[in-house]
N, C-alpha and C positions, 0 to 999 in steps of 0.2 A: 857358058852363055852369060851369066850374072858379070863372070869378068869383065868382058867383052860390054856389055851394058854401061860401065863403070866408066871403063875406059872412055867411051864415046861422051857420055855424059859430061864427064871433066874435061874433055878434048874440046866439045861445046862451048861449057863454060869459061875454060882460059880462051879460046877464039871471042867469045861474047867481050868478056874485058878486054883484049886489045881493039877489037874494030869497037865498042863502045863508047872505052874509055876515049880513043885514040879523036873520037866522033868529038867527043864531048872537051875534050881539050883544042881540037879546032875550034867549037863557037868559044868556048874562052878567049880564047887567040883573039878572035876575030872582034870580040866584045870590047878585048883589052883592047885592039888596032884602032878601032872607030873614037873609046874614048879618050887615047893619045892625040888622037887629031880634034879633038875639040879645043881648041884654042883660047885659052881665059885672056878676052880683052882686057886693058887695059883701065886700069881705075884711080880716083883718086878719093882720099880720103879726106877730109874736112878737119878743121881744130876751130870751132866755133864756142862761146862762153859757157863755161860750167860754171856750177853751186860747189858748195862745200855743205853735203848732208848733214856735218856736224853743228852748223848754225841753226838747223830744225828743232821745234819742241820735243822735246825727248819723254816719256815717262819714264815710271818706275820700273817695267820691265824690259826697257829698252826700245822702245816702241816709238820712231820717229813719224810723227804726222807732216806730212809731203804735202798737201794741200788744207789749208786752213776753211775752205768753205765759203771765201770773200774775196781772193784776189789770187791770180794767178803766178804770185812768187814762188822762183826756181822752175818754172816753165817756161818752153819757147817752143817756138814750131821744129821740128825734124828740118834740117839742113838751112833756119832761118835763125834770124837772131831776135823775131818777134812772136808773139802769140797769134794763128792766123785768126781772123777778124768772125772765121765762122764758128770758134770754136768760144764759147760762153761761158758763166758762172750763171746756173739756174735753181735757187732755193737751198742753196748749198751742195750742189754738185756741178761737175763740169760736164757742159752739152757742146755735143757736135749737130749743129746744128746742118739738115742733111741738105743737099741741091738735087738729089734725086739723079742723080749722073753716075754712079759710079764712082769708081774711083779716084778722083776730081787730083787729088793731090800739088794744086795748082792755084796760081791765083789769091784769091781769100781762101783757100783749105789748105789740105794737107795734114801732117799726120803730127801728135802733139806729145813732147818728151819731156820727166823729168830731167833737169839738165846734171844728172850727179852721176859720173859715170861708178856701177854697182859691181861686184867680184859674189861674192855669196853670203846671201839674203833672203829673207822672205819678205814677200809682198802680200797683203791684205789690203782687201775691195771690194767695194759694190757695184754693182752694175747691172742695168735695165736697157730695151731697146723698144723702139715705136713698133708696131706692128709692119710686118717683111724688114726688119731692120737686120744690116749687117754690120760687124767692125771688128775689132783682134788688138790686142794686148802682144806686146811686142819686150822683149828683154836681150841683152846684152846688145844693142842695140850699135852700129858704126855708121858714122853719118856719112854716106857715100855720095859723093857729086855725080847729080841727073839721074841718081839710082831711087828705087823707094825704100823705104826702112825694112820692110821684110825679106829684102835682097840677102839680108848678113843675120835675121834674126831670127830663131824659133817663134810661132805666136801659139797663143793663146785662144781661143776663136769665142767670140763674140757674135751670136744669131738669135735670131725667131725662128727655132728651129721649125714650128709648124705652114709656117709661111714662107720660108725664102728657099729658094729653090736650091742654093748650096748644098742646105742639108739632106738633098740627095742623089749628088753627086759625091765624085772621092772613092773610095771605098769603104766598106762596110761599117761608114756613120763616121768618116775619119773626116767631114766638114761640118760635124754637127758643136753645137758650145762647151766649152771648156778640151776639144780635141786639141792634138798637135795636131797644127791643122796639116791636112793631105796626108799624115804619117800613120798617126795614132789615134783611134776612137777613143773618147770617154766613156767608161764603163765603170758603174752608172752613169745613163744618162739621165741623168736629174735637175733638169733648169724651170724652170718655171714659168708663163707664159708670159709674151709681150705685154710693158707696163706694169712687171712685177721686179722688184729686187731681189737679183739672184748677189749670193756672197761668193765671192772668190778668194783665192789666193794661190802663191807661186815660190814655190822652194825651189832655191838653186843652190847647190852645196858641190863646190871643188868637182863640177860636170854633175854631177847626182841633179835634175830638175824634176819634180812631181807639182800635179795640178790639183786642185781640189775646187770642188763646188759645192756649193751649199753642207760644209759642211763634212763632205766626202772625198778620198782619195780617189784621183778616176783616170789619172793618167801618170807613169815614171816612165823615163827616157834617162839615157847616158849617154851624154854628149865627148865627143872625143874619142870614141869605142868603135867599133868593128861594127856593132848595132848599129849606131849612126850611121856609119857609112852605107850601111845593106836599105836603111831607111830612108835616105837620100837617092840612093841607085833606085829605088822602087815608086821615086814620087816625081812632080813635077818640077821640082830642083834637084832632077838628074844632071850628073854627066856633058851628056849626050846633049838630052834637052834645055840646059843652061849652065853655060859652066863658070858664067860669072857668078853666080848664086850658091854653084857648088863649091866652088872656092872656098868663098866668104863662109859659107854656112859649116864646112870642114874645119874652117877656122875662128868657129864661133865665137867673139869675144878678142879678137886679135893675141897679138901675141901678150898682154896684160891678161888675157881671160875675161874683161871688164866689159860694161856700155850700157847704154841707159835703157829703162823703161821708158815705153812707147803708146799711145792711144791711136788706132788706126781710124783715120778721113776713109770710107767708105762711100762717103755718099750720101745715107743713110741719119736719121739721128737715132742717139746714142748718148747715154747717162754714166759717169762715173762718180763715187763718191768714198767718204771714210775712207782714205788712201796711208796706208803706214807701211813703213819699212824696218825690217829691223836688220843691224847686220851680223855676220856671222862669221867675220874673219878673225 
């Protein structure tokens, strides 16, 4: 009887693996089918004026300061060759001064780049936001024509977390400050509230990227990995759902690896300041 039991059991379970597996390699199939037919439009890329970082003040520990606090040298707007008109020097930081619209990216806005295209670096920041204010830190950045900057970049996310309704969508706090936004929560969340200076900064090392706030480690991603790709397939720069963005974002950094730091036109205002880079190639 116990044979007989055995037997049937195993018989079961090899029947389970092929109708199972056999199940489960159709929706793959059918996964893979759907995102062959998404079709990556056509784009173009931009060759608008850079800096050369190395003309920046430098200290002793190599520590290049990007923004002096007085004028907007080595800045321009994202796919213009001017600084847009809403984006300001206020008490020694740079404000985006908000329209209350959204993501205006147009016009006097839009979104504001150091113009030095970067490979691997860290970035050190301050940054504060008005009450419900939203905006996002942007890196390896590729100037895409009629695209917006976040189409080709990871960001950084920039919020009132207790006010703006972002941070509670996404999932589980992956639109809250200092997240990859849509992908990855920060953990800790530890920002501090509207009209306060939260410190940042952004290591990007040969795909290694980690974020830090105030102080804390709270977010690492590996760009160019298998991760990536499962983290792109699970957000709203899927496949399926954009595949111009999956593109780009698969190919973070183009084929150099490189591209600028970004300040995202939200809408919204918004404080950056103490802006340094160091590099690390």
């Amino acid at each position: 009887m116990k044979k007989l039991l055995v037997f049937a059991s195993v018989a079961a379970f090899a029947f389970c693996l092929t109708a199972c597996g056999g199940k489960k390699n159709a929706e793959n199939q059918a996964t893979e089918a759907a995102e062959a037919t998404a079709e990556v439009p056509e784009y173009t890329l931009l060759n608008l004026p850079t800096v050369d970082i190395a003309t920046f003040p430098k200290d002793a520990d190599g520590w290049f300061t990007i923004f002096d606090g007085k004028t907007f040298n080595g800045w321009r707007g994202y796919n213009k060759t001017e600084v847009p008109t809403r984006w300001t020097i206020d008490n020694g930081a740079i404000k985006f001064n908000g329209t209350g619209g959204g993501e205006a990216q147009d016009g006097d806005g839009g979104d504001l780049i150091f113009a030095s295209k970067l490979k691997n670096f860290e970035f050190e920041f301050e940054w504060k936001v008005a009450k419900g204010s939203n905006s996002g830190i942007f890196i390896l950045v590729q100037e895409v024509e009629d695209q917006p900057s976040y189409i080709s970049s990871p960001e950084y996310q920039v919020l009132d977390n207790e006010n703006h309704p972002d941070a509670k969508l996404g999932k589980s706090g992956n639109r809250m400050s200092a997240s990859l936004y849509d992908m990855l929560p920060a953990k800790p969340q530890n920002s501090k509230p509207f009209g306060e200076w939260n410190k940042g900064k952004i290591l990007c090392y040969k795909g290694t990227v980690v974020y830090y706030q105030n102080d804390e480690a709270v977010v690492e991603y590996h760009l160019w990995t298998n991760q990536w790709k499962e983290m792109l397939d699970n957000s709203k720069f899927s496949k399926e759902a954009w595949p111009l963005a999956y593109e780009l974002l698969m190919n973070c950094g183009g084929p150099n690896r490189e591209g600028f730091i970004a300040f995202q036109d939200h809408g919204d205002d918004v404080w950056f300041r103490n802006l340094k880079v160091k590099i690390l190639d």
